[in-house]
N, C-alpha and C positions, 0 to 999 in steps of 0.2 A: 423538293422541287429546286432546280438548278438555280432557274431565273430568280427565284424568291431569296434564295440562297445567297446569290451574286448581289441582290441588290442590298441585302442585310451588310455584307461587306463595305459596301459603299459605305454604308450610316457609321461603322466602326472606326475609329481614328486610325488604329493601326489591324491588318489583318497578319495571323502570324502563317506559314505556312512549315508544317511541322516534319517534313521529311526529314534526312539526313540529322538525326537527332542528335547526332557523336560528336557535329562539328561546329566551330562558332558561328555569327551571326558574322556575313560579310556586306558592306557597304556597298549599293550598286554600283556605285564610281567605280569602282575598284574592276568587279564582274565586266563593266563594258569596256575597261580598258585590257580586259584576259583573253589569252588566245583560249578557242574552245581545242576538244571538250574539256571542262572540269564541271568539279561538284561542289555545290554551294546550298549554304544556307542562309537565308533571307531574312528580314524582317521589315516587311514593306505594307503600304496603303496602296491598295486598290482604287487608283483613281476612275480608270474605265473600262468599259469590255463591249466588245462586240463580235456578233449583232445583237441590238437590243432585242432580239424575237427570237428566242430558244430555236423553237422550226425550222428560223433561217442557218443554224446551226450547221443542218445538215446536207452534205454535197456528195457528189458524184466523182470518183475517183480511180484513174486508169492506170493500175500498175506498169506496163509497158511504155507511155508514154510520157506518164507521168504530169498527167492534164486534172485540171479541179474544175466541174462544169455544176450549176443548180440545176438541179431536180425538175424537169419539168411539170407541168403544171396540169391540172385536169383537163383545163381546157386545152392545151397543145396535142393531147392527147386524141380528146374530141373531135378536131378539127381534123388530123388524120386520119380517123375511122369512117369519117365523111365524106372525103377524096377518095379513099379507097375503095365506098362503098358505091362510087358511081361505074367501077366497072364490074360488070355480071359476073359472075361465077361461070365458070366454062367446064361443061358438062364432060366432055372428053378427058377430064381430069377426075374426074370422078369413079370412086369404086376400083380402087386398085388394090393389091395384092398385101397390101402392109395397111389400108385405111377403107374405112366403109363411110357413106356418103349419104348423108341426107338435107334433102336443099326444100326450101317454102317460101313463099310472097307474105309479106307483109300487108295488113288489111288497110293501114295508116295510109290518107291521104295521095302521101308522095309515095307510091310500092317502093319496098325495097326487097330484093332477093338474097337472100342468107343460104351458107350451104356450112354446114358443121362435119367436119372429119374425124371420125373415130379411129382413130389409131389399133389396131388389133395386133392381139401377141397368141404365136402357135393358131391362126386364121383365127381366131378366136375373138370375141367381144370380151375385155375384162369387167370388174365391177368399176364403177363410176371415180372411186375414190384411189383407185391404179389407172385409173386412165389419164392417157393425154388425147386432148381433142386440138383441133385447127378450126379455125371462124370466121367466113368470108362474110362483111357486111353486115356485120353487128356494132349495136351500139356500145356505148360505154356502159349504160345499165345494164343491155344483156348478157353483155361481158362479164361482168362484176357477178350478177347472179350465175352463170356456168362456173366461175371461180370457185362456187361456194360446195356446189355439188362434185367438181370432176380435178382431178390432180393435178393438172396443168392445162390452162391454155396459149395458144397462141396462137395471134392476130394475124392472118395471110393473105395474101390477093395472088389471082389466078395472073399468071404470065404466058407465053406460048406454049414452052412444053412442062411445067410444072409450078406447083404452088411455091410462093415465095415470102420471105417475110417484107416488113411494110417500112419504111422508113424507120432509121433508128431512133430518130428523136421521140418514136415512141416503145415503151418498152416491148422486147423480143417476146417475152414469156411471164404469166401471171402464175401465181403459185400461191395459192390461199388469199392472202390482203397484201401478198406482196409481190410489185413491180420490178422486173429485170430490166437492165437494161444496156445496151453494147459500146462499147469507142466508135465515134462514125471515122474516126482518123487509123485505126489500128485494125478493124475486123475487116473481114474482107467476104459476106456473107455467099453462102452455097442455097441451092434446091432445098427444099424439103425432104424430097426423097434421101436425103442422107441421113434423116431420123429412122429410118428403117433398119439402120444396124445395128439401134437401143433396141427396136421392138424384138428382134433377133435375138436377144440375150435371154439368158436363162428367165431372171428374174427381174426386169426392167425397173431399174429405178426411180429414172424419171429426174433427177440429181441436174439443176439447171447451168452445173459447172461443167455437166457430161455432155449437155445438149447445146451449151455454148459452144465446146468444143467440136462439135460434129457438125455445126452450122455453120463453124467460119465465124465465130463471133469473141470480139474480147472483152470478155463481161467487165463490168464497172460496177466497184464496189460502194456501198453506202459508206459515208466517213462523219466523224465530227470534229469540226472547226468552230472554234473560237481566239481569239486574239485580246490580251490582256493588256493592260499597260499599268505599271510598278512602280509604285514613286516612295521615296525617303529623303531626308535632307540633302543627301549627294546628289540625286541625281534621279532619273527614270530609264527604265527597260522594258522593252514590248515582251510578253510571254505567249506562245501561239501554243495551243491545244491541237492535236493533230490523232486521230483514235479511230479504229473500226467498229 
């Protein structure tokens, strides 16, 4: 365990860090006064590191732009499935040539109306575990349970002439337990209808870097960040962790 890890360092007088084994031990003075890159060897005390919460570790990171944003949060999520589930599903969107369509009311107090999109390959229905479905006014638990059963979902709301995706600040596409999700500064998102030329392929994969791509979306990768700081008799140096 990382965190348990880090903090055992703390308690150690000196922590040695054992890379570059070939070459001597250099003095941080020395490193902050070097122009980079070079290669060094340390032997330094772990004064601090952050974040103190392992979790907060991990960020959001957009190749193209080059942006580091946190992870949204369940409820961010929640909240836009709620907004979106105030506009009805529009039936004229329904049952098209590439997706089969089935819509119900909810018994719960406040109705709500849900309409789920089956995506078909060769007009075909595939089995559950090759399918991608679309889910107009679903929750976040209903969500999370179609996850469990179907290959991908993804969150949509009905526009004029086509379903669309929903705000990016929530993810585009679920895929097992795990959340996609877009650059709102770099993607520039399309229809729906332009999943149609996945379902067109031989063998559809479903690959959520194929479907960013046919969305208009610039996927954002999960990253890990930490930030170190390095201290010896000369002196101190920040060390930043940076990792896919």
């Amino acid at each position: 365990d990382l965190e348990l890890h880090l903090q055992r360092c703390q308690q150690l007088s000196v922590t040695v860090l054992t890379d570059h084994q070939d070459l001597s031990n250099t003095e941080l003075k020395t490193i902050t006064s070097s122009t980079a890159p070079q290669q060094y060897r340390i032997r330094a005390k772990l004064r601090t590191y952050k974040p103190q919460k392992l979790h907060q570790s991990v960020k959001l990171h957009c190749s193209k732009c080059n942006s580091l944003q946190e992870v949204p949060n369940r409820d961010d999520f929640d909240f836009i499935l709620h907004g979106s589930a105030s506009t009805a599903p529009n039936p004229e969107l329904h049952n098209t040539s590439w997706y089969e369509s089935v819509t119900w009311t909810t018994q719960e107090q406040k109705q709500r109306e849900i309409a789920i999109h089956f995506v078909k390959h060769d007009e075909m229905l595939q089995h559950p575990e090759d399918t991608l479905i679309m889910i107009e006014g679903g929750t976040l638990k209903e969500i999370w349970k179609l996850t469990k059963k179907f290959k991908c979902v993804i969150p949509v709301r009905s526009a004029e002439d086509d379903l669309e995706l929903l705000d990016l600040s929530a993810p585009f596409l679920l895929k097992g337990n795990i959340k996609y999700y877009g650059c709102k500064q770099c993607s520039a998102p399309k229809p729906m209808k332009n999943l149609s030329s996945i379902a067109a392929e031989q063998q559809p994969s479903w690959e959520p870097t194929e479907i960013a791509q046919v969305l208009g979306i610039e996927l954002l990768q999960y990253v890990f960040v930490m930030k170190f700081t390095l201290v010896d008799e000369t002196g101190s140096l920040n060390a930043y962790l940076f990792d896919y």
